[in-house]
C-alpha positions as CSV (number, residue, x, y, z in Angstrom):
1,X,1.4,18.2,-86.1
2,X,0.5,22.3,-87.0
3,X,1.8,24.3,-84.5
4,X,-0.7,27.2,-83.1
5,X,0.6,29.5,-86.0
6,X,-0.5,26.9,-88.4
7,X,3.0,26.2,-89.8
8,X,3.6,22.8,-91.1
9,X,5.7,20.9,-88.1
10,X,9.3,19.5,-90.3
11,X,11.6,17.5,-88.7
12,X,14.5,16.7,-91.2
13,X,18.2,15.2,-91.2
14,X,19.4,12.6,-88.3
15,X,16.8,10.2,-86.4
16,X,18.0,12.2,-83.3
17,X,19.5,9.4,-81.7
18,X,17.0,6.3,-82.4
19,X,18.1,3.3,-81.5
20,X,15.7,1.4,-84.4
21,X,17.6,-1.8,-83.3
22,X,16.4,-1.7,-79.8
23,X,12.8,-1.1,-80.6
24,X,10.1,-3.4,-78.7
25,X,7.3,-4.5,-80.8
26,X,5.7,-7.1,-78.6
27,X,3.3,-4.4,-76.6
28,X,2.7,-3.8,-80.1
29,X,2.1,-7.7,-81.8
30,X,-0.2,-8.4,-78.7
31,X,-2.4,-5.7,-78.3
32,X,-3.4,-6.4,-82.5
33,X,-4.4,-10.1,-81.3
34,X,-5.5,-9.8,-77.7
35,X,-9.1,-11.4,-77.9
36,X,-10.9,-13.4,-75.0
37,X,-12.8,-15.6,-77.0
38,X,-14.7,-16.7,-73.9
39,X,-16.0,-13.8,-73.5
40,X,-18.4,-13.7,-76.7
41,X,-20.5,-16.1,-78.5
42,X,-20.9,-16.4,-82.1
43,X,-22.6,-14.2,-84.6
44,X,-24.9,-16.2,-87.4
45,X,-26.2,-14.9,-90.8
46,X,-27.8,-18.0,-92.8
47,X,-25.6,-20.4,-90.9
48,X,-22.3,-18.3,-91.7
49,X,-20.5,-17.0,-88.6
50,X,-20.2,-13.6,-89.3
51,X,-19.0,-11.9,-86.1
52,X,-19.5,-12.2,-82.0
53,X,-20.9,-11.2,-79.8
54,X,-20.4,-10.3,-75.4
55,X,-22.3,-13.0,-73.6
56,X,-23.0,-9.2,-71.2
57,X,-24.8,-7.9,-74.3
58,X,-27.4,-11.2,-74.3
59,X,-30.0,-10.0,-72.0
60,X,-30.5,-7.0,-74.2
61,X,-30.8,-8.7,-78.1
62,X,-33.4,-11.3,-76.2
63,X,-35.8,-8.1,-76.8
64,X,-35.7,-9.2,-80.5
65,X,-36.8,-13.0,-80.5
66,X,-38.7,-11.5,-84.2
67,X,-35.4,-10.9,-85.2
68,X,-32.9,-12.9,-83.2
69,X,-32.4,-16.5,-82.3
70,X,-30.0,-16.3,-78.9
71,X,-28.7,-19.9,-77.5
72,X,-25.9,-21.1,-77.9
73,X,-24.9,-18.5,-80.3
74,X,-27.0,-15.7,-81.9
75,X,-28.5,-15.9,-85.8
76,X,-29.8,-13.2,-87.3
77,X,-33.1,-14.8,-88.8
78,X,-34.6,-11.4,-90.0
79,X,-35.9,-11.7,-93.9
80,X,-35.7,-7.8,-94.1
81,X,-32.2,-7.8,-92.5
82,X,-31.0,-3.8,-93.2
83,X,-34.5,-2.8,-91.2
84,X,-34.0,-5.5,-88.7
85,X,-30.6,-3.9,-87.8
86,X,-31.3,-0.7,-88.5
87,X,-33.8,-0.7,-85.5
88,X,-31.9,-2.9,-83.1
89,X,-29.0,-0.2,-83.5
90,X,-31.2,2.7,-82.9
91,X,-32.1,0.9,-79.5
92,X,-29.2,0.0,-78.6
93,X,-27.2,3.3,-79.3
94,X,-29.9,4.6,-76.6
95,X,-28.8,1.5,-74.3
96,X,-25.0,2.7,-74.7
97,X,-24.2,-0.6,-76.2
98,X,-23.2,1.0,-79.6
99,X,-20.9,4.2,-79.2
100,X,-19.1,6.6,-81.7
101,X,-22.0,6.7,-83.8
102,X,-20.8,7.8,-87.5
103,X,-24.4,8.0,-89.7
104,X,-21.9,5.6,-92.1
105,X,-23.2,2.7,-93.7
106,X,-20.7,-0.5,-93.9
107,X,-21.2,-3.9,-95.6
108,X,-22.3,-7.0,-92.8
109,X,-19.6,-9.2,-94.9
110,X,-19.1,-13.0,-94.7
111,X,-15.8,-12.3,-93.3
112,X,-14.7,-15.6,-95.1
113,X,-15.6,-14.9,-98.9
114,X,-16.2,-11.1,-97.9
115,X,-20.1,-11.6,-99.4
116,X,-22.0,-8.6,-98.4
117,X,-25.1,-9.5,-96.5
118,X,-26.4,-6.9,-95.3
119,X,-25.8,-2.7,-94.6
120,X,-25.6,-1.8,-91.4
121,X,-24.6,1.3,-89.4
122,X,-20.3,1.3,-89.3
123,X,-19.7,1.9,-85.0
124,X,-22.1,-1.3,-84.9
125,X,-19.3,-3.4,-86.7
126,X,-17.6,-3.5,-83.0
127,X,-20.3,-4.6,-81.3
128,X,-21.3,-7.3,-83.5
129,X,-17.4,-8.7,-84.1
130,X,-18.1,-7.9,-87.8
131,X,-15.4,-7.2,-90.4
132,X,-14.4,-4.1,-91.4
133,X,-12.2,-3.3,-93.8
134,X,-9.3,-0.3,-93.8
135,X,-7.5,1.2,-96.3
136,X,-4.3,3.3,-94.8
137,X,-0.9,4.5,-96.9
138,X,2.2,5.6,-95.5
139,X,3.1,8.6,-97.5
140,X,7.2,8.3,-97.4
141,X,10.2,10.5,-99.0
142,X,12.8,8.8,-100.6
143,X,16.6,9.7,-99.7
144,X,19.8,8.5,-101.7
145,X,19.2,5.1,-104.4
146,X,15.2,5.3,-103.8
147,X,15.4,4.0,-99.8
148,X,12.9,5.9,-97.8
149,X,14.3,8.5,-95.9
150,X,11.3,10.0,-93.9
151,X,7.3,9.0,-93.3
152,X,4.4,11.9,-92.7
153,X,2.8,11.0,-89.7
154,X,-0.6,12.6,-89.0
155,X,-2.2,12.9,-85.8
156,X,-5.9,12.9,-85.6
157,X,-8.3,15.3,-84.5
158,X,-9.1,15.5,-80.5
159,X,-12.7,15.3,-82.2
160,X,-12.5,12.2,-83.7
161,X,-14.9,9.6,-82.6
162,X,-12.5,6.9,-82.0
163,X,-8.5,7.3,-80.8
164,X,-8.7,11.2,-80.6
165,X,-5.3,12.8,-80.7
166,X,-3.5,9.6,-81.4
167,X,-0.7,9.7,-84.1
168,X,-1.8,7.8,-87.7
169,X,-0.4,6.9,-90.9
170,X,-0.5,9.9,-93.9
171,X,-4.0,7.9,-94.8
172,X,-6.2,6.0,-93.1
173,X,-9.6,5.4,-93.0
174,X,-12.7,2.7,-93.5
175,X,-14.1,1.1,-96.2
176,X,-17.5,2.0,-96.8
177,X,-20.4,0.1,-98.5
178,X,-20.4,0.7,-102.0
179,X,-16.2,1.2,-102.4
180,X,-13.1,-1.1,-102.8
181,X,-10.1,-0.4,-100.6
182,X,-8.7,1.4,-103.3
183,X,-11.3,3.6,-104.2
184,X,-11.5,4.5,-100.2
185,X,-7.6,5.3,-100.4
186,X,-8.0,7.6,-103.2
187,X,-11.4,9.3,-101.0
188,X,-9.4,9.7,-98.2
189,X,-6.3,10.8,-99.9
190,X,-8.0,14.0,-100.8
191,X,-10.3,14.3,-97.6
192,X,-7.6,13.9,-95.2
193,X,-4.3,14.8,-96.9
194,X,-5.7,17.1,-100.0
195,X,-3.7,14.6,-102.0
196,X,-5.8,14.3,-105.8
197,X,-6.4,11.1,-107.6
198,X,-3.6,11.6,-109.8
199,X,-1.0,12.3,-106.8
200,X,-2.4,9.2,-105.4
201,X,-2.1,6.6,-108.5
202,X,1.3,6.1,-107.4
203,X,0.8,4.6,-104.5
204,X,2.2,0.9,-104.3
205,X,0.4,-1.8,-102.9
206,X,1.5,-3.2,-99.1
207,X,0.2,-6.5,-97.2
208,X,-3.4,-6.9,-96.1
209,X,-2.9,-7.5,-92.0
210,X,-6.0,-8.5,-90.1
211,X,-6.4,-7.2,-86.7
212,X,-8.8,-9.3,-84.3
213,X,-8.6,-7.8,-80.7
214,X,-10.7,-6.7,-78.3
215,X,-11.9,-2.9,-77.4
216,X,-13.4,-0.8,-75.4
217,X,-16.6,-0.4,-78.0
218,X,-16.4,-4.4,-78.4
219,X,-14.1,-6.7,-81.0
220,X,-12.0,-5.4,-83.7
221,X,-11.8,-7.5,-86.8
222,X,-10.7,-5.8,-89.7
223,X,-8.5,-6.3,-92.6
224,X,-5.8,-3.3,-93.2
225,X,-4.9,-2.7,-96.9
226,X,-1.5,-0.7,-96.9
227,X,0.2,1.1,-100.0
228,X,3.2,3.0,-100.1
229,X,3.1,6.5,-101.4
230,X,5.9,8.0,-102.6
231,X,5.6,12.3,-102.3
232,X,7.8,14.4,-104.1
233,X,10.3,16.9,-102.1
234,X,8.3,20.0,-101.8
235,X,4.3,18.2,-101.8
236,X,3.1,18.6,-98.4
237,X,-0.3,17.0,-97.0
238,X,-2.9,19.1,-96.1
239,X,-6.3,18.1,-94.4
240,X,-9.6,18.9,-95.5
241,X,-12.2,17.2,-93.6
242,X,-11.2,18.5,-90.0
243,X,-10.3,15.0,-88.9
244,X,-6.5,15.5,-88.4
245,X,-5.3,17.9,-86.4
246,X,-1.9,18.1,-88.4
247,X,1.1,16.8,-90.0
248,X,4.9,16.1,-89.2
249,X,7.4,14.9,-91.5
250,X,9.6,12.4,-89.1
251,X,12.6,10.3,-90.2
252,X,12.1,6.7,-90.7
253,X,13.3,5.9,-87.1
254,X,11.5,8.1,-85.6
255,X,8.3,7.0,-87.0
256,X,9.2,3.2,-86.5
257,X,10.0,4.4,-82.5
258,X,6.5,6.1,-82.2
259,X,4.9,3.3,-83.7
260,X,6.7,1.1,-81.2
261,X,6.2,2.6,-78.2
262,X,2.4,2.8,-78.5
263,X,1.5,6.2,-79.6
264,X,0.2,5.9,-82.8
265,X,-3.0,3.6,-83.3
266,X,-2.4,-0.2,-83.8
267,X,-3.6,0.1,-87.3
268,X,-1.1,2.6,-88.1
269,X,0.8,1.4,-86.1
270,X,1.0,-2.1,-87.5
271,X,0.8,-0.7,-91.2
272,X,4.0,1.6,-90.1
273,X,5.6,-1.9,-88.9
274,X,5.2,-3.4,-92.3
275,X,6.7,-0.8,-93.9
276,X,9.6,-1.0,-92.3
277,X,9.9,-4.9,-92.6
278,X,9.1,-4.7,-96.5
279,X,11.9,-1.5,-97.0
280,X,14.5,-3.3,-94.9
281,X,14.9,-0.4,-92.4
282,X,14.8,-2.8,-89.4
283,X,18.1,-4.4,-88.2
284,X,17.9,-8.1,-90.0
285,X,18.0,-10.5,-87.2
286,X,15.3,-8.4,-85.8
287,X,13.3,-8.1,-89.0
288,X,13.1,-12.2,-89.8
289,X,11.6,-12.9,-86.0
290,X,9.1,-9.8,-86.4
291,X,8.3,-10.3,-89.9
292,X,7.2,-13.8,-88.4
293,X,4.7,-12.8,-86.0
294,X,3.0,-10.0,-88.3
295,X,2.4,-12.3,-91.4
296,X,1.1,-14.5,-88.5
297,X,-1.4,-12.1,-89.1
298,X,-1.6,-11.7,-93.2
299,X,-4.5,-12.4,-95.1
């Protein structure tokens, strides 16, 4: 991260000790699919499950019966669905049901064929189940025969809406309406790291991981769409948006030990994870029981 005087934080040379081989990743592997799926009921659109909802939330969406169908599950049976939503959001951002408002609009998407039915405010994703989609790079330096050597690790702004101050990949953002991951990667690349789309063209295509777990602002599902960017020596990220607080250049180890012992996000944090797996920078034995459980999660 900047230090007070503004100068870029660089850690360089020797992982300072990192054990990468005795790195826990199960806190890790379960908080990306801890769901209690007794806890919500199914979200409809035209017969399609599209999401869930908390069985807690039920007494307020009954104020919509125009709108809403709740039994057994809840359909969205609105034939002017954007309004429809657009109104029960409002309300229920005044209810405290929808938090971390961002004024963003995000596809409702048929999380199966990822068919766009609807627009809908983005912090309402969570509290519908809904899929999201992410687009998130690790920005790397390479070190002798092309292996990477070191990973920039950002941490986000203590003004960000949702895991203020936490430590992230270089890039890392949503997918709005309108964009492919790709184009939201190049976006962000500038927004966040004042990378430009030429800088960013390099960037090498990862795994898509889907997250489903549970959070304080409702249920996470979201696909994460990683790339590899390689930086030259020298080329240095630098935010424009206000939405990272900073940047350090960490070894690999070091970046695969914060990413294990919880203080990055779990998107990063996973996306880190499959860099490591897919670069061979974990010990082997280790690598073929973890590589296991995360493609567990591959879409």
């Amino acid at each position: 991260m900047e230090r007070p005087d503004g100068a870029l934080a660089r850690r360089r040379g020797e992982a300072g000790g990192v054990n990468v081989a005795a790195l826990d990743w199960s806190a890790l592997l379960r908080a990306a699919s801890a769901c209690d799926e007794s806890a919500r009921l199914p979200f409809r659109v035209d017969g399609r499950r599209v999401g869930s909802v908390a069985r807690a939330h039920l007494p307020a969406l009954r104020a919509w019966p125009q709108w809403l169908a709740v039994g057994a599950d809840v359909n969205l049976i609105a034939s002017e669905r954007d309004a429809a939503l657009a109104a029960m959001h409002a309300a229920l951002r005044e209810q405290g049901l929808i938090v971390a408002w961002r004024d963003e609009a995000f596809p409702l998407f048929d999380p199966e064929t990822r068919m766009p039915l609807a627009l809908m405010e983005r912090a309402a994703a969570r509290f519908w189940g809904t899929l999201t989609l992410g687009a998130h790079a690790n920005g790397f330096l390479a070190g002798a025969g092309g292996r990477p050597s070191h990973l920039w690790i950002a941490q986000r702004s203590p003004h960000k809406a949702t895991d203020p101050g936490c430590f992230d990949n270089l890039i890392g953002g949503g997918v709005a309406a309108g964009q492919s991951p790709w184009q939201a990667l190049v976006r962000e690349g500038f927004e966040e790291a004042g990378l430009s789309p030429d800088q960013m063209a390099v960037a090498r295509a990862g795994r898509v991981i889907r997250l489903r777990r549970d959070i304080p602002e409702g249920l996470q599902l979201e696909d994460l769409h990683s790339w590899d960017l390689a930086l030259p020596e020298g080329v240095a990220p630098s935010n424009q948006d206000g939405e990272v607080a900073g940047f350090t250049l960490m070894t690999v180890d070091e970046a695969l030990a914060l990413a294990a012992g919880g203080r990055m996000t779990v998107d990063a944090a996973l996306v880190t994870l499959d860099f490591g797996l897919r670069h061979g920078l974990l010990a082997p034995a280790e690598s073929e029981a973890l590589a296991g459980r995360l493609f567990g999660c591959a879409v």
